[in-house]
N, C-alpha and C positions, 0 to 999 in steps of 0.2 A: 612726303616728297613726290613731286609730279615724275610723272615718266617724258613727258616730254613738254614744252611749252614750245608752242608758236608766237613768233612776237608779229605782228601787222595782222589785218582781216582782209585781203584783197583775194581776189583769185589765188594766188600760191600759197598764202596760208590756210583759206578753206580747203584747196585741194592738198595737202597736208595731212589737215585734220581729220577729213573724210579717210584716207587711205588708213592712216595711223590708226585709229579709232576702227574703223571697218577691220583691220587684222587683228586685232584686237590689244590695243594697249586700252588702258580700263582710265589712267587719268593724266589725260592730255588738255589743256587750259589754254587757247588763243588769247592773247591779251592785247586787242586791239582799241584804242581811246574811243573811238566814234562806233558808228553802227557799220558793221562788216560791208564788203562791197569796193572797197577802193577806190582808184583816178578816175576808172572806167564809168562809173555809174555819172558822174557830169558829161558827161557824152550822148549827143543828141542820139545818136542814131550807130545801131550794131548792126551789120550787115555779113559781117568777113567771117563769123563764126561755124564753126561745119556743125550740118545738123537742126540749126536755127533759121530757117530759111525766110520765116519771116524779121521784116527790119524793126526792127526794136528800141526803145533808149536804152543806154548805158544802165540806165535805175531800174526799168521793166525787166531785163536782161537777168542784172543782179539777184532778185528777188526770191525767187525759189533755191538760190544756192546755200542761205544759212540754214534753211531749213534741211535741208538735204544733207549737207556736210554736217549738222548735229542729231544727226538720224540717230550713229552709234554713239554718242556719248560726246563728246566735243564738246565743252563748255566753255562759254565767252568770259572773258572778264575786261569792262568794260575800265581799263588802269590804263597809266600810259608808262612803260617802262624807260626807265632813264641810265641803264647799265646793264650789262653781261658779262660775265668774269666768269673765269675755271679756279674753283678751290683746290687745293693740293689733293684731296680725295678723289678726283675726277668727274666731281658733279659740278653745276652751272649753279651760279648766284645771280636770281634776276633781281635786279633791284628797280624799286618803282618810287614815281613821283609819290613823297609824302613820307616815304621813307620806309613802306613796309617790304620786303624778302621775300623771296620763294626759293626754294634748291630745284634745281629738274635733274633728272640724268642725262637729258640730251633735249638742245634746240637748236630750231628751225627758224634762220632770221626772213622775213617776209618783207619786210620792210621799203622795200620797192626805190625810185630814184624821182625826181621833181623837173620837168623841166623849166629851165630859167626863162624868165620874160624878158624881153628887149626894152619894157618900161616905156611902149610911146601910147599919146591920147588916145581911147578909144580900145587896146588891148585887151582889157579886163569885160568891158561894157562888150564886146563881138566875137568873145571867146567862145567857139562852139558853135557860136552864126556866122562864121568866115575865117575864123582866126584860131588856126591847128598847129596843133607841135607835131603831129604823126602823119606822115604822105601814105604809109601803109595804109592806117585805118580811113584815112578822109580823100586819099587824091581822088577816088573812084566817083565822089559826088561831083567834080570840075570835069569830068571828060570832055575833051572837046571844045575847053574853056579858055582863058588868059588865068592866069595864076602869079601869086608872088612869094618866093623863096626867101627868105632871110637871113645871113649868117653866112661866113667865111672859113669853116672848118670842114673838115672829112666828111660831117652828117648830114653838114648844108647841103653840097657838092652832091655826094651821092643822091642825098632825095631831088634835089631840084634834076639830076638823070633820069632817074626813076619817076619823075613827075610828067618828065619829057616823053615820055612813051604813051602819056594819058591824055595830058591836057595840050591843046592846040598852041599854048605858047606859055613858058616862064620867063618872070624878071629874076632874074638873080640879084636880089640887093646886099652891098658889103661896103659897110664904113672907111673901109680904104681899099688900094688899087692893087691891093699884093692878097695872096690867099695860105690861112695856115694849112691847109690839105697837101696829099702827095701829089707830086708833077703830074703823076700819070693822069688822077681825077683832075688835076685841073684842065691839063690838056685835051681829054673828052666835053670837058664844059667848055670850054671856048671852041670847041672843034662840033659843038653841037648847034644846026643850025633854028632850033625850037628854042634857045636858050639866051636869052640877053642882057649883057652884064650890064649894072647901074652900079659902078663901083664911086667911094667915096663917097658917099652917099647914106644916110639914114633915113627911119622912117619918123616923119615930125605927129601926122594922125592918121587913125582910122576914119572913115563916117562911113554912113549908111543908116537905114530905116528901122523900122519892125522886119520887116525879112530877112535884114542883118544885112551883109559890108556891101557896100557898094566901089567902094575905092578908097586908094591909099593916100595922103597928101606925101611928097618924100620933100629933102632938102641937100643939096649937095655941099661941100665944104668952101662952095666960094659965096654961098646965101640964094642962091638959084632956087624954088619952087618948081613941083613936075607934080601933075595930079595923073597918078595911074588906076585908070577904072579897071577894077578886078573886085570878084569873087570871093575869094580865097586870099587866106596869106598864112602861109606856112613857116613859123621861127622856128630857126633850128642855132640856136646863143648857146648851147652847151646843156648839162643836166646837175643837178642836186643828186649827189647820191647820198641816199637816208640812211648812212652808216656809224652818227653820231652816238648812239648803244653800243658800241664795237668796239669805243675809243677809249681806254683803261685810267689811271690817276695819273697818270706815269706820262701821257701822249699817247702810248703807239696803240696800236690795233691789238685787238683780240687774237686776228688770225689774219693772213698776208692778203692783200690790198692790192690794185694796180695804181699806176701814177694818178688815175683819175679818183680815186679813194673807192672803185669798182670790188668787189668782195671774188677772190679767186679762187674757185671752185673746179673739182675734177667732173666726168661724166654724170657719177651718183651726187651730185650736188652736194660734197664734204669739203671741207675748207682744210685747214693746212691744221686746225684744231680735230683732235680725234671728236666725237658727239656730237661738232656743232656743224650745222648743214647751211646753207643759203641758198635760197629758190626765188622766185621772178624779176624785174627790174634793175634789182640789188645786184644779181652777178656781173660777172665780165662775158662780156657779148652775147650779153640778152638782145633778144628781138622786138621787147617793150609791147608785147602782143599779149591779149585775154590766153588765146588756146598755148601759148608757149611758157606762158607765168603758170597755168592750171596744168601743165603736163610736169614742169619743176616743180612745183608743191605734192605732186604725187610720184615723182622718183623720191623727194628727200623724205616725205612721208615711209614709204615702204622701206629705206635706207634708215631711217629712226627707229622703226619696228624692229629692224635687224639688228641694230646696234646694240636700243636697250635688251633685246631678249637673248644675248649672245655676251 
């Protein structure tokens, strides 16, 4: 029987393992499919990390943390689990593609959240050279810039504010003329004079070089063409949360959810299920940041040490 299993390899789950391991639980098992590392490693350039003062890739970044976090004992296994369940004995049943079991006493879902694409030309091919889901991690390279926001909800809204303090001007672009955010943020965005609504409005391509994006082609709903030369372009269409392991035979959750299917968690990252913890992305008002996933991998870490040894 494990003492603990971490399910994802990203920052919260290494940070996790290391805590867990370093206090000493003896067999703890990250089961993460791919090679540890998460979202973060497709990421040109790490800057915002304390301590790291030089700018880094998301992959150079990555690199020395599996080593480190299986210093003490932390063992990967390279499975992709396709369920989590509490037996009536109060141990976990992980279950994995192909069919094989584990019992743990207590897990740590890592699991993290996806942000959605908007699906226009060009997306995919300038991902990373101009074309960001995080104003946190990336508005800092546009200082001073033109930029373009995407998306009509609370995240759009906020960051394209937050953008506005950095870059010399935002387009706010939104597929229709009304916005799902609160009055209050809408009314700061319209009352902001850095900020310029292109509502009704989609984005039809990206283009741009080897240097990445040059500009956006858009389309409005009457077949009108607008080419906006920008830098940057920031979608914010909502998130994936990766809490499909959570979901029982039955439908419902493992353990209680927000309306956004967000995993809700107390301070020690414990879920509404005694043993089972959630740490980065995956919670409810994550800040989707490297140092904030690595600081909840090591509350829920120290909080599993305590669990199983108690």
């Amino acid at each position: 029987m494990l003492d603990l299993a971490i399910i994802g390899g990203g920052p919260a789950g290494l940070s996790a393992g290391l805590y867990a391991t370093r206090g000493g639980l003896k067999n703890v098992v990250m089961f993460e499919k791919g090679l540890p590392g998460g979202q973060i490693t497709s990421s040109s350039e790490i800057e915002n990390y304390p301590g790291i003062a030089q700018v880094v890739s998301g992959l150079d970044f990555m690199l020395p943390w599996s080593e480190q976090c299986m210093r003490f004992g932390l063992k990967h296994a390279m499975e992709e689990v396709t369920r989590v369940s509490k037996q009536d004995d109060g141990t976990f049943l992980i279950a994995l593609n192909g069919g094989q079991t584990h019992i743990a006493k207590s897990v740590i879902v890592c699991t993290g959240a996806t942000p959605k694409r908007a699906n226009f030309e060009g997306e995919t091919e300038f991902f990373g050279r101009g074309v960001s889901t995080c104003a946190t991690c990336d508005g800092f390279f546009y200082k001073n810039k033109e930029v373009v926001a995407l998306g009509g909800g609370d995240t759009a809204l906020e960051e394209a504010l937050y953008l506005s303090h950095i870059c010399s001007k935002v387009y706010l672009i939104h597929r229709r003329d009304t916005f799902r955010a609160s009055p209050s943020t809408v009314e700061k965005v319209k009352n902001n004079p850095k900020i310029e609504l292109v509502l009704n409005t989609q984005v039809k391509k990206a283009y741009g070089d080897v240097t990445g994006l040059n500009g956006l082609i858009v389309v409005d709903t009457a077949g009108k063409e607008r080419d906006i030369a920008v830098t940057g372009v920031f979608v914010f269409v909502g998130m994936n949360v990766n809490n499909a392991i959570l979901k029982q035979e039955d439908g419902h959750f493992l353990c209680d959810v927000d309306e956004n299917g967000n995993v809700i968690v107390d301070l020690t990252m414990h879920t509404s299920i005694k043993g089972l913890f959630a740490a980065g992305d995956l919670r409810t008002k994550a800040s989707k940041q490297v140092v904030c996933a690595a600081g909840d991998g090591a509350t829920a870490g120290i909080q599993a040490l305590e669990y199983v040894n108690h």
